[in-house]
PyMOL Python script that loads the backbone (N, CA, C, O; Angstrom):
from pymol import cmd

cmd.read_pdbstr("""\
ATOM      1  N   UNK A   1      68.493 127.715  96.356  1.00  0.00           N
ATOM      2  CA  UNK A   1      69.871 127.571  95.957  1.00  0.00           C
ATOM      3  C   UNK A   1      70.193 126.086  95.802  1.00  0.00           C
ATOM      4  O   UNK A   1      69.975 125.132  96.549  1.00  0.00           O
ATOM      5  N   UNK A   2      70.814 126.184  94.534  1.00  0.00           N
ATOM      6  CA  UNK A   2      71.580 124.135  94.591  1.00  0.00           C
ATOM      7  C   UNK A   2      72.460 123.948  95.385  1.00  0.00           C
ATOM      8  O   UNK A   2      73.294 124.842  95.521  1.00  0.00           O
ATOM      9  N   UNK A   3      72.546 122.990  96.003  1.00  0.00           N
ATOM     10  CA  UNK A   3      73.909 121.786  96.079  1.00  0.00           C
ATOM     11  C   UNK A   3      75.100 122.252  95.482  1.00  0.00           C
ATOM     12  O   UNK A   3      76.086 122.652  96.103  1.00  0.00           O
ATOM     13  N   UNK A   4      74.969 122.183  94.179  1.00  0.00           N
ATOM     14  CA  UNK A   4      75.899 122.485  93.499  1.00  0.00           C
ATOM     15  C   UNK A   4      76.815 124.329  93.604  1.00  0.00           C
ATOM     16  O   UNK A   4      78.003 124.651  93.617  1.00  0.00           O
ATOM     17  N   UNK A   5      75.630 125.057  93.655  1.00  0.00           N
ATOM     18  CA  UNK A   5      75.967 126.712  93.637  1.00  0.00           C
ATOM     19  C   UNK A   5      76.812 126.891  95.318  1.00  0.00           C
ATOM     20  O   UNK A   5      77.917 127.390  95.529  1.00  0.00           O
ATOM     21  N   UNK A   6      75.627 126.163  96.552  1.00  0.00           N
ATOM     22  CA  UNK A   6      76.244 126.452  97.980  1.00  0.00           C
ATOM     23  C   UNK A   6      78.166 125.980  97.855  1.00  0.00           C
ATOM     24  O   UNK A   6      79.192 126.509  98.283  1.00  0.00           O
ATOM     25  N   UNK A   7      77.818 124.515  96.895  1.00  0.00           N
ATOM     26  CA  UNK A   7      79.534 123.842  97.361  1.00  0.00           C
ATOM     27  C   UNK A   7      80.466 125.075  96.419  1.00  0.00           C
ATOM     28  O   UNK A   7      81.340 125.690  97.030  1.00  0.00           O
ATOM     29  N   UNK A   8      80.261 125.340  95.150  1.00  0.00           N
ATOM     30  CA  UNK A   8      81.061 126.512  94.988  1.00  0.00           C
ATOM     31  C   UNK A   8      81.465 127.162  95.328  1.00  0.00           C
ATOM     32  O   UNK A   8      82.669 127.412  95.290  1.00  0.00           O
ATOM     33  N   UNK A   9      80.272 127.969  96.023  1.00  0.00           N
ATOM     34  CA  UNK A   9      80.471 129.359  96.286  1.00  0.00           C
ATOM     35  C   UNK A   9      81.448 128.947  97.931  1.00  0.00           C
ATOM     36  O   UNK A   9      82.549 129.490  98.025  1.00  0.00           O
ATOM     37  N   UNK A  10      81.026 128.094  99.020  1.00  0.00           N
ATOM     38  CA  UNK A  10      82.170 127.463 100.015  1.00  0.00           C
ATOM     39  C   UNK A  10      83.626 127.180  99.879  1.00  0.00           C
ATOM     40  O   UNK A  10      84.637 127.417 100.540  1.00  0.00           O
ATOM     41  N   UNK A  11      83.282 126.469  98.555  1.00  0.00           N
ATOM     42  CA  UNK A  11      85.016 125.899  98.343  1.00  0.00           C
ATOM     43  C   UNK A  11      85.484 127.462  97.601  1.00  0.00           C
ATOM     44  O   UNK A  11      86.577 127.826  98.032  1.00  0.00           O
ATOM     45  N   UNK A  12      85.060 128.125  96.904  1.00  0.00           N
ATOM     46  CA  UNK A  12      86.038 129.554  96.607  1.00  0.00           C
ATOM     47  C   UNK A  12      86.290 130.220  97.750  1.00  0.00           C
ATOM     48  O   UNK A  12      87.353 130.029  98.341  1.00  0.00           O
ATOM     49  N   UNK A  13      85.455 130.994  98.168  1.00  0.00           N
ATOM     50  CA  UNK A  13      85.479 131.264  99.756  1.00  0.00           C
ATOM     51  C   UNK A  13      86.495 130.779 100.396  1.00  0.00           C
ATOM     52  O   UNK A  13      87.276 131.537 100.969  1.00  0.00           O
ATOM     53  N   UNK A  14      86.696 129.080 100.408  1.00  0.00           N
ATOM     54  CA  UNK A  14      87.865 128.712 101.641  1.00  0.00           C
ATOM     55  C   UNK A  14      89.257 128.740 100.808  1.00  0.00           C
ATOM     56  O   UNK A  14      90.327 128.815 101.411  1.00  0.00           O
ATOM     57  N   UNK A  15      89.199 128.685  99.565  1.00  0.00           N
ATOM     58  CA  UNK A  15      90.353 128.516  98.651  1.00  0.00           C
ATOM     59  C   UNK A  15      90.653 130.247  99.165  1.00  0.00           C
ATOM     60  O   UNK A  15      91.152 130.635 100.221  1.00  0.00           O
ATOM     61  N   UNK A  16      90.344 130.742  98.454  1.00  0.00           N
ATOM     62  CA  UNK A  16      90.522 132.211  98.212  1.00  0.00           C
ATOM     63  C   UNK A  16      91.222 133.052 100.402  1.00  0.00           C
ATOM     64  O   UNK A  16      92.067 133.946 100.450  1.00  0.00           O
ATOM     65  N   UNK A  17      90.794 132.642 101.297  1.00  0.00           N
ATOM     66  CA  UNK A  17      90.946 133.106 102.557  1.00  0.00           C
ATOM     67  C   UNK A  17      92.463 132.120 102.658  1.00  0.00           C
ATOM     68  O   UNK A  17      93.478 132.817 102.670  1.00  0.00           O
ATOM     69  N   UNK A  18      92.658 130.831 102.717  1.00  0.00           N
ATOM     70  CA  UNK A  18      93.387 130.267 102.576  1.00  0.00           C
ATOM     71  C   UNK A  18      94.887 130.296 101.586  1.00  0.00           C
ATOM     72  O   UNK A  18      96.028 130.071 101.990  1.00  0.00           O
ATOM     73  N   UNK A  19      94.541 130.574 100.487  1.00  0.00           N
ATOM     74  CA  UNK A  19      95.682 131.486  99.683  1.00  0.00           C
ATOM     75  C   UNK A  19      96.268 132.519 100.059  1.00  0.00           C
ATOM     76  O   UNK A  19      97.489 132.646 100.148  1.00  0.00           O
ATOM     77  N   UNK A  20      94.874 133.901 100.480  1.00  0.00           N
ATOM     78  CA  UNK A  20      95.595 134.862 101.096  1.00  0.00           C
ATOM     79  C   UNK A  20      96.313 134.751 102.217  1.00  0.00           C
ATOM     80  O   UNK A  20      96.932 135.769 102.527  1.00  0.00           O
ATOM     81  N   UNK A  21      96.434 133.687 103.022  1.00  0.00           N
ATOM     82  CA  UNK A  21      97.248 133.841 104.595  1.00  0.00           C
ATOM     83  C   UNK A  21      98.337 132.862 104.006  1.00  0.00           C
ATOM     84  O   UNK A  21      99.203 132.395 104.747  1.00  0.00           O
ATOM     85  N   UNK A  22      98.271 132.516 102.472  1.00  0.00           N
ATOM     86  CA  UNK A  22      99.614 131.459 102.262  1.00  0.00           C
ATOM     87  C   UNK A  22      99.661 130.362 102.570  1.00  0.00           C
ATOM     88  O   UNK A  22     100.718 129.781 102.326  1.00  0.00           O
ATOM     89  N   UNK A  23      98.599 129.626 103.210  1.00  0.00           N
ATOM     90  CA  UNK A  23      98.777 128.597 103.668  1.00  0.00           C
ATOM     91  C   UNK A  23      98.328 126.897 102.711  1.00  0.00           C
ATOM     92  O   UNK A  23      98.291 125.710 103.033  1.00  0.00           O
ATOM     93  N   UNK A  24      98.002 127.865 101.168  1.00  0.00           N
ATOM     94  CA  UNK A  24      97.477 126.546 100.514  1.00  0.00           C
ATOM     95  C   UNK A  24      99.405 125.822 100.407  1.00  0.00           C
ATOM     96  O   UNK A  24     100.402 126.492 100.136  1.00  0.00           O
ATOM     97  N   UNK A  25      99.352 124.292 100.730  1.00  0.00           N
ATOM     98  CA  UNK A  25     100.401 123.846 100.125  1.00  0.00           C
ATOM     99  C   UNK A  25      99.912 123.603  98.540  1.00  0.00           C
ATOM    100  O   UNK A  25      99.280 124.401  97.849  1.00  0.00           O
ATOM    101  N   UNK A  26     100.388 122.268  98.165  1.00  0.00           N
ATOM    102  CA  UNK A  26      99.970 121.786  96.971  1.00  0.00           C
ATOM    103  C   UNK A  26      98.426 121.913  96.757  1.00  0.00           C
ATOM    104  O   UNK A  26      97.403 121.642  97.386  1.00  0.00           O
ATOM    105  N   UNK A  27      98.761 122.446  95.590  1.00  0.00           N
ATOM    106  CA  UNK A  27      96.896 122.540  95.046  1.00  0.00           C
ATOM    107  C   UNK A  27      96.075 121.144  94.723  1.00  0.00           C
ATOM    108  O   UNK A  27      94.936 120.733  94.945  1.00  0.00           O
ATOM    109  N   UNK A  28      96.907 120.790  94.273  1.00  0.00           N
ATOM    110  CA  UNK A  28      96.015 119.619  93.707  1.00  0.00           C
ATOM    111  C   UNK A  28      95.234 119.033  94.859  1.00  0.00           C
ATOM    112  O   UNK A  28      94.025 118.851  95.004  1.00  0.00           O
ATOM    113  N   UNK A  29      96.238 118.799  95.610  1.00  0.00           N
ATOM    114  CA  UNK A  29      95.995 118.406  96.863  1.00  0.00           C
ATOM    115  C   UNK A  29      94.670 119.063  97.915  1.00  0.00           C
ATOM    116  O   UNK A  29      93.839 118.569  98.676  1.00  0.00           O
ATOM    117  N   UNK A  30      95.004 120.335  97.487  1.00  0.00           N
ATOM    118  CA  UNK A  30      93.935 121.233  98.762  1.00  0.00           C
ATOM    119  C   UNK A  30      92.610 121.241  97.851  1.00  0.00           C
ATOM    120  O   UNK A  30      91.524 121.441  98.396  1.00  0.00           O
ATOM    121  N   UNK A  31      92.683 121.054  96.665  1.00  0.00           N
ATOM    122  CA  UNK A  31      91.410 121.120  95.621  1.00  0.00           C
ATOM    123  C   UNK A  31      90.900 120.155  96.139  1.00  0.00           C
ATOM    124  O   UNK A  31      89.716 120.285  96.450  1.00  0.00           O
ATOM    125  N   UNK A  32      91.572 118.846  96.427  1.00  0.00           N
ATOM    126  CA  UNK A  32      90.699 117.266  96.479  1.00  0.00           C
ATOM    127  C   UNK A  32      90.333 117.466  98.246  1.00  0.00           C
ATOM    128  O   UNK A  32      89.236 117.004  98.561  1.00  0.00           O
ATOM    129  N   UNK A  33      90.865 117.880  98.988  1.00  0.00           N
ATOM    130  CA  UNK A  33      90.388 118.062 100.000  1.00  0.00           C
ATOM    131  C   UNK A  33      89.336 118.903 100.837  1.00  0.00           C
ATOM    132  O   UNK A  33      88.541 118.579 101.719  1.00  0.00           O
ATOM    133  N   UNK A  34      89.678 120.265 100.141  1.00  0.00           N
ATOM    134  CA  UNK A  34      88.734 121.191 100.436  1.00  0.00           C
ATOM    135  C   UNK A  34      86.840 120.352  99.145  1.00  0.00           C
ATOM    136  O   UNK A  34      85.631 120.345  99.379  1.00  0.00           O
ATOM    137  N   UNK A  35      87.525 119.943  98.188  1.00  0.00           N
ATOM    138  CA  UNK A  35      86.388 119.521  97.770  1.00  0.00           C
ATOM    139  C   UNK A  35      85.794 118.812  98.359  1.00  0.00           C
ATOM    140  O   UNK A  35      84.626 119.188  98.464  1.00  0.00           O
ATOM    141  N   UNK A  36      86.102 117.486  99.059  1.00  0.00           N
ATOM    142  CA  UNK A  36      85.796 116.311  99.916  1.00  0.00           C
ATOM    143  C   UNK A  36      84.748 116.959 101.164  1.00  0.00           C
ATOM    144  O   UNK A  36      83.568 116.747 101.444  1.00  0.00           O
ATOM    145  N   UNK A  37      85.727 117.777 101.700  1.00  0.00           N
ATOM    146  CA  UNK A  37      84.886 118.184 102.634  1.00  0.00           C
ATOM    147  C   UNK A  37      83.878 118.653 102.776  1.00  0.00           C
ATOM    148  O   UNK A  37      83.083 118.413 103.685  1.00  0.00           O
ATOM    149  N   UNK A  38      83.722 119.624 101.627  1.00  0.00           N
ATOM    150  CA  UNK A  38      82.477 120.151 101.804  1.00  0.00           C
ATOM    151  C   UNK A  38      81.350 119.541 101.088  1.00  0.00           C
ATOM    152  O   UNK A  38      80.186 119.815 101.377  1.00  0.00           O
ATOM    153  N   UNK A  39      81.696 118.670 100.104  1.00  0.00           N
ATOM    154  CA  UNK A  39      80.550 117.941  99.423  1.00  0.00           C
ATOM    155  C   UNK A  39      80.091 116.818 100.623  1.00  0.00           C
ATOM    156  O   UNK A  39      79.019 116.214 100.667  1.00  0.00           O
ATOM    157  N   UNK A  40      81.092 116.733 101.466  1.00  0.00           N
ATOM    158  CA  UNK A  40      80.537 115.494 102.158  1.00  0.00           C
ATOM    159  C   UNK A  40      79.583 115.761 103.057  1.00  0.00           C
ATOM    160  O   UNK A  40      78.668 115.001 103.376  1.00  0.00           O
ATOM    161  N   UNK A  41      79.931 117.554 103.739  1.00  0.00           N
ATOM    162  CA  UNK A  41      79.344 117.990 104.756  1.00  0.00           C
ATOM    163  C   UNK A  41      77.593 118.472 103.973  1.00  0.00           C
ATOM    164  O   UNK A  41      76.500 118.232 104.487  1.00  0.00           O
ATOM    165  N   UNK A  42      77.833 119.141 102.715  1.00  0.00           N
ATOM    166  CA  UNK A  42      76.336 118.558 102.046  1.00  0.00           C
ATOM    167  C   UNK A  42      75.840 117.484 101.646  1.00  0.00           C
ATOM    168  O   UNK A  42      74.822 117.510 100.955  1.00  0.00           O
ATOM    169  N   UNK A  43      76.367 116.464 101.945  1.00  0.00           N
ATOM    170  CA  UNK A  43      75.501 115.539 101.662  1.00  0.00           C
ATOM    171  C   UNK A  43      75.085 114.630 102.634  1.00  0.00           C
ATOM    172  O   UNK A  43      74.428 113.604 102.455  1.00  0.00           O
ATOM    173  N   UNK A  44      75.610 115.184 103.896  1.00  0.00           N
ATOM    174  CA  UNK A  44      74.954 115.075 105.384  1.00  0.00           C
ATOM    175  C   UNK A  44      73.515 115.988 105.389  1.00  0.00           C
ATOM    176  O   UNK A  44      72.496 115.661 105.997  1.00  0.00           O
ATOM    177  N   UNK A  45      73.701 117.334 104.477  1.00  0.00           N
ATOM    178  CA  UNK A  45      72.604 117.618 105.020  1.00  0.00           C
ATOM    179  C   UNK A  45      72.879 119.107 105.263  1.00  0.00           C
ATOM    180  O   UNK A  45      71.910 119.866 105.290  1.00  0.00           O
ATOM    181  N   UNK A  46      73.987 119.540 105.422  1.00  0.00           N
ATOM    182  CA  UNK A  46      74.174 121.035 106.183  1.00  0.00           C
ATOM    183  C   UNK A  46      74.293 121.825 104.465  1.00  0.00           C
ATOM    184  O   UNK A  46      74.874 121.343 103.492  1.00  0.00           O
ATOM    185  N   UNK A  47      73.748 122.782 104.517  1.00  0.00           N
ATOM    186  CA  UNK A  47      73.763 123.955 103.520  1.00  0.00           C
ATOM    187  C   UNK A  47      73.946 125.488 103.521  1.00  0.00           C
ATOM    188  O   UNK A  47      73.757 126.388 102.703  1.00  0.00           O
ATOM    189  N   UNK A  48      74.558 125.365 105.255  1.00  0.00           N
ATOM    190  CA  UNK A  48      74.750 126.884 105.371  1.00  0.00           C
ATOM    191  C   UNK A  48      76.000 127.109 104.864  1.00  0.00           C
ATOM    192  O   UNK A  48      76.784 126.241 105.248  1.00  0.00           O
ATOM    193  N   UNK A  49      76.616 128.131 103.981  1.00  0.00           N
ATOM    194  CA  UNK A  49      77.801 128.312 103.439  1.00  0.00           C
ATOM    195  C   UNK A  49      78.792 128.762 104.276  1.00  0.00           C
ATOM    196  O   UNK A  49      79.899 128.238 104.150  1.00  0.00           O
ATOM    197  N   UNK A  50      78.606 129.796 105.277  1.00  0.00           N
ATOM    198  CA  UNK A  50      79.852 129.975 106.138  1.00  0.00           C
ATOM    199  C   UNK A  50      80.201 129.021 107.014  1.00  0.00           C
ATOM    200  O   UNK A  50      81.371 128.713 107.243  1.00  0.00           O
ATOM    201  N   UNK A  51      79.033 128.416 107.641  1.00  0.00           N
ATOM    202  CA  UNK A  51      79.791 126.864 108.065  1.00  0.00           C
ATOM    203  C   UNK A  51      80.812 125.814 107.320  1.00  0.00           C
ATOM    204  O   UNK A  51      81.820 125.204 107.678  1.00  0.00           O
ATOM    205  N   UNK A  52      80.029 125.910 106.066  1.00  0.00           N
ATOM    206  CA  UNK A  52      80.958 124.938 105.070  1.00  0.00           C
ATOM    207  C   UNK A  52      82.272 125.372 105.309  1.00  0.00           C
ATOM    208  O   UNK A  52      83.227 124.817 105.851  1.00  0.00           O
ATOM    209  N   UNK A  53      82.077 126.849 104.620  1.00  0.00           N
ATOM    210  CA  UNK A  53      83.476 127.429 104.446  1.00  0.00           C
ATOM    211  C   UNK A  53      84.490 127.394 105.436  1.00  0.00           C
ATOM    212  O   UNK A  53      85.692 127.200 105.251  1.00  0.00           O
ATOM    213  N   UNK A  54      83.604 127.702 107.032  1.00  0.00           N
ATOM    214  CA  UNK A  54      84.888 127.517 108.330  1.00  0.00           C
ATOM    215  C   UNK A  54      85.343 126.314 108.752  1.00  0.00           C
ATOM    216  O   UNK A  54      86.528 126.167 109.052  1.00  0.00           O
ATOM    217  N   UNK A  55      84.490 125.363 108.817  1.00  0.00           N
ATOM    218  CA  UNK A  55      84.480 123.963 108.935  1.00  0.00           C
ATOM    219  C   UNK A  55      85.862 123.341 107.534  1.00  0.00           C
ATOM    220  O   UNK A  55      86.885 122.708 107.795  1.00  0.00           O
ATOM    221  N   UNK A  56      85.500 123.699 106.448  1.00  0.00           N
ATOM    222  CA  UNK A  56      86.482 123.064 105.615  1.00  0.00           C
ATOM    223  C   UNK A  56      88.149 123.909 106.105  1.00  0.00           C
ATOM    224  O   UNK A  56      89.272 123.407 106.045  1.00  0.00           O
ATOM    225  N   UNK A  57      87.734 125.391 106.600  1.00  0.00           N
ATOM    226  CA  UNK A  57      89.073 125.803 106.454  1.00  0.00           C
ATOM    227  C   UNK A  57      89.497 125.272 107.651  1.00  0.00           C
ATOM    228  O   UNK A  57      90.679 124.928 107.660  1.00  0.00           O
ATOM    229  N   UNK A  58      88.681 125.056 108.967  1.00  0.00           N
ATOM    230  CA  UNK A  58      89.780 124.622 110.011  1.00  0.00           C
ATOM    231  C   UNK A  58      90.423 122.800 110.012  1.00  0.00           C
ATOM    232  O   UNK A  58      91.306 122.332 110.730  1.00  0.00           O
ATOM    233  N   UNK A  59      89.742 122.219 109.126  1.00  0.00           N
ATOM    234  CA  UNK A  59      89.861 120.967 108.818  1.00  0.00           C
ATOM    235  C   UNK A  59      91.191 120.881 107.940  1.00  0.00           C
ATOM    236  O   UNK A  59      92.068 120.042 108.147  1.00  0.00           O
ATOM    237  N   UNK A  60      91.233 121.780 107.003  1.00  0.00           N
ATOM    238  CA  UNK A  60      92.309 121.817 106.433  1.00  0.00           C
ATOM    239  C   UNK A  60      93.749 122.201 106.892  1.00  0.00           C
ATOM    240  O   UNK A  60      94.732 121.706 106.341  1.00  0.00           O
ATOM    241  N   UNK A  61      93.864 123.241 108.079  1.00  0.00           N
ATOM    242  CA  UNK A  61      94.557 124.002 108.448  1.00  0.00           C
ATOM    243  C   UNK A  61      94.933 123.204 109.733  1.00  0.00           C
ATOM    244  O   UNK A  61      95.971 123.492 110.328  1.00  0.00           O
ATOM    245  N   UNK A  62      94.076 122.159 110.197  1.00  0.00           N
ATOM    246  CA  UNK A  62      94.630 120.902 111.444  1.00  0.00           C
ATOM    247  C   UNK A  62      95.069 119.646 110.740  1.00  0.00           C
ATOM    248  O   UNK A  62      95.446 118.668 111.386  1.00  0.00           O
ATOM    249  N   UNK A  63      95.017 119.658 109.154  1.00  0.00           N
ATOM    250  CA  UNK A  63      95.527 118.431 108.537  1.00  0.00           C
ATOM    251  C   UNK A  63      97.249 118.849 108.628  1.00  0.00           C
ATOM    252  O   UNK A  63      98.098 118.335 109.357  1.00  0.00           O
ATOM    253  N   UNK A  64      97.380 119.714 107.840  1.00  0.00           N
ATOM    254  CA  UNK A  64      98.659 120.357 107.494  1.00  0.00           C
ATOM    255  C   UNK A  64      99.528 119.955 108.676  1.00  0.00           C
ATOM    256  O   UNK A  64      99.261 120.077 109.871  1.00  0.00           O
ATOM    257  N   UNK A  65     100.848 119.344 107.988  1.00  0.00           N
ATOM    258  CA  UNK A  65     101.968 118.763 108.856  1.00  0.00           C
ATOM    259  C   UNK A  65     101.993 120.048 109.716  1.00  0.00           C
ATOM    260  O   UNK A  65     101.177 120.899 109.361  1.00  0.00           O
ATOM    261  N   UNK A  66     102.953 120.427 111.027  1.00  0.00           N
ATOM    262  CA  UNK A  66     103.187 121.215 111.222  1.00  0.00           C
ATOM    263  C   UNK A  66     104.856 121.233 110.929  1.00  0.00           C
ATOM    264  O   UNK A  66     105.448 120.202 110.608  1.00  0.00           O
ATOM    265  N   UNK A  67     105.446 122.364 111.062  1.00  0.00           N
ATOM    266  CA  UNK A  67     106.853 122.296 110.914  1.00  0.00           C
ATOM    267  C   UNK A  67     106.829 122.520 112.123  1.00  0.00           C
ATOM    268  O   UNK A  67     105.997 123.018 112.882  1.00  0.00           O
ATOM    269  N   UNK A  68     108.390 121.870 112.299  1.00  0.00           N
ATOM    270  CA  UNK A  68     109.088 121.777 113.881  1.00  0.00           C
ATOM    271  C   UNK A  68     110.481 122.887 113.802  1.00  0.00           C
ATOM    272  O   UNK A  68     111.548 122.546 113.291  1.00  0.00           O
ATOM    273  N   UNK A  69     110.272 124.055 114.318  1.00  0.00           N
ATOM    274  CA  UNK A  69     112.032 124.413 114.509  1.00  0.00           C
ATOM    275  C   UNK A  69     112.912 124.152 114.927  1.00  0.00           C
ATOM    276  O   UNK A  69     112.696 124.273 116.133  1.00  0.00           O
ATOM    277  N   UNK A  70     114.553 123.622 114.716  1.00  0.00           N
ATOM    278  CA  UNK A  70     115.437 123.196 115.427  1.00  0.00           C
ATOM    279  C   UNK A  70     116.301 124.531 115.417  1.00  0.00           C
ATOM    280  O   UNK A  70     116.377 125.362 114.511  1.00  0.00           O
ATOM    281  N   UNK A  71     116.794 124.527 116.387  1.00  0.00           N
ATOM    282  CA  UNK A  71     117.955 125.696 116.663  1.00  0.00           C
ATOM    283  C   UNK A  71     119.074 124.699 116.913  1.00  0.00           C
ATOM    284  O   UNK A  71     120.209 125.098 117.178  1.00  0.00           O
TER     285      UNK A  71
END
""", "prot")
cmd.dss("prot")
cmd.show_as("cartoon", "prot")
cmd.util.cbc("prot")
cmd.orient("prot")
């Protein structure tokens, strides 16, 4: 398998789980990030895809501001 096919098939994977729970904000944004991450984490070296994929989604999901409620 390429480089290229593993980071795909990761970044759809985390896009796609991430949409469904609603939590992509801006795309543009989560495109350049979720991309970052996982190309970076292959080019360390790691090529297992569900790692990619959990690794980018919890990276993404601890970036995200949190909202604060005021009552």
């Amino acid at each position: 398998m390429s480089d290229e096919y593993i980071i795909e098939e990761a970044f759809e994977i985390a896009w796609n789980v991430l949409d469904r729970a609603g939590e992509l904000g801006d795309r543009e944004c989560a495109v350049a990030f979720l991309s970052n991450k996982i190309i970076g984490m292959v080019n360390r070296g790691e090529k297992r895809r569900l790692l990619l994929t959990n690794q980018a989604i919890d990276a993404y999901r601890q970036q995200k501001p949190k909202l604060l409620l005021v009552s």
